[in-house]
C-alpha positions, 0 to 999 in steps of 0.5 A: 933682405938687403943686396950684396954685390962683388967684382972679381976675374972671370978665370975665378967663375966656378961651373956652378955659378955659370950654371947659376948665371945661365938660370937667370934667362933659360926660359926667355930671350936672350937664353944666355946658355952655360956653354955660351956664357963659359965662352965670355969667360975668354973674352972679359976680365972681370965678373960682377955678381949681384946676389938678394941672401943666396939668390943671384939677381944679376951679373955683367962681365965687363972690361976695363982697357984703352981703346987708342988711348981712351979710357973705356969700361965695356959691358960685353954681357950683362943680365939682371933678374926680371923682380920688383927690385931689376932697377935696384939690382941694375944700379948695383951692378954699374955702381961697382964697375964704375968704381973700378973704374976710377981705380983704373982710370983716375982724374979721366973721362971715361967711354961706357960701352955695350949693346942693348937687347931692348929700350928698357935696357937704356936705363943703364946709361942713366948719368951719362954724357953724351949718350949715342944713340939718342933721341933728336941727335944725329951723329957726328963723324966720330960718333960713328967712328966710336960705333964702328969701334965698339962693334969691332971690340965686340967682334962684329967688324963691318956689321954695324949701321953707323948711322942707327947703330944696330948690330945685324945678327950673324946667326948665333948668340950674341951678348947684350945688357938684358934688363927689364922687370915688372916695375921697371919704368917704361921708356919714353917712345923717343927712346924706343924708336932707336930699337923700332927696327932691332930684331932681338931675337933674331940676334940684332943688337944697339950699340951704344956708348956714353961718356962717365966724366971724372968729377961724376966718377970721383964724387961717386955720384954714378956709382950711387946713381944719384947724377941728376942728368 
């Protein structure tokens, strides 16, 4: 049965689609709840939704905005069914935020921001130039400063180590790019040694960011998913 994925605002989410949304991980980590994600709808603007026929396969609320000046697409929370298709059902949801993303920004670079629940969710970054955190790299100055600015976007200035980027928990919920299935390929251990110290279920996360360039965005390569990098 083929995917179909739409974008529109979260004031526009009905009680039965949180309740929808929420099913997807009731029974696992991050056990993203109806009252927490109802709360997301306060702080995102757009909601992306992939559905398999009636089945929902994954969502993200995302925001599209400036942070001093820089074009920036910010996934606040993001969860994808753990099927044979999470890869697929992943692909879908980035491919139409980064289209709306060239309707916004046009002829720009674009900052891609959010914070991870696990390594096998760095596959979002897929495409991207310049990811930070990365495996063998060690950040600039104004890598930094970019963590410490995503992490206060996400309401948690002053929690983030801007040397390994992980977010330490405060005891509540916390939003994150929720990704794996049981096809999904297994990262590399470069890449899972950014999250060797990340206590997930404690509510720690990875922030994380990289860079969609204008030609990548124009050309539609990310929204395909076909950027080589």
């Amino acid at each position: 049965m083929p995917f179909e994925v739409g974008t529109k605002d979260c004031t526009s989410l009905s009680d039965g689609e949180l309740g929808e949304m929420a099913d997807l991980c009731v029974e696992r980590e991050p056990g993203f709840d109806i009252g927490f994600l109802s709360k997301q709808c306060e702080e995102w603007v757009l909601i992306t939704h992939v559905r398999e026929g009636s089945k929902l396969r994954g969502y993200s609320f995302c925001t599209l905005e400036r942070i001093g000046g820089t074009p920036s697409l910010l996934v606040g929370l993001a969860t994808v069914d753990r099927t044979v298709k999470a890869d697929q059902a992943l692909k879908l949801l980035m491919g139409d935020q980064y289209r709306r993303a060239l309707l916004a920004f046009p002829d720009e670079d674009v900052l891609v921001g959010t914070r991870l629940a696990g390594p096998e969710a760095y596959q979002a970054f897929h495409g991207l130039d310049d990811v930070v955190p990365r495996p063998d790299h060690r950040a600039s100055g104004e890598e930094r400063a970019w963590g410490r600015r995503l992490a206060k976007r996400f309401g948690a200035d002053g929690r983030i180590d801007d040397r390994t980027f992980i977010l330490a928990a405060d005891g509540g919920p916390v939003g994150a790019l929720d990704f794996g299935g049981p096809k999904v390929k297994e990262p590399s251990a470069e890449v899972a040694a950014l999250f060797d110290t990340l206590e997930a279920s404690r509510g720690a996360r990875l922030v994380a960011f990289g860079w969609a360039m204008a030609e990548d965005l124009a050309s539609g390569a990310l929204a395909s998913g076909k950027v080589s990098r």
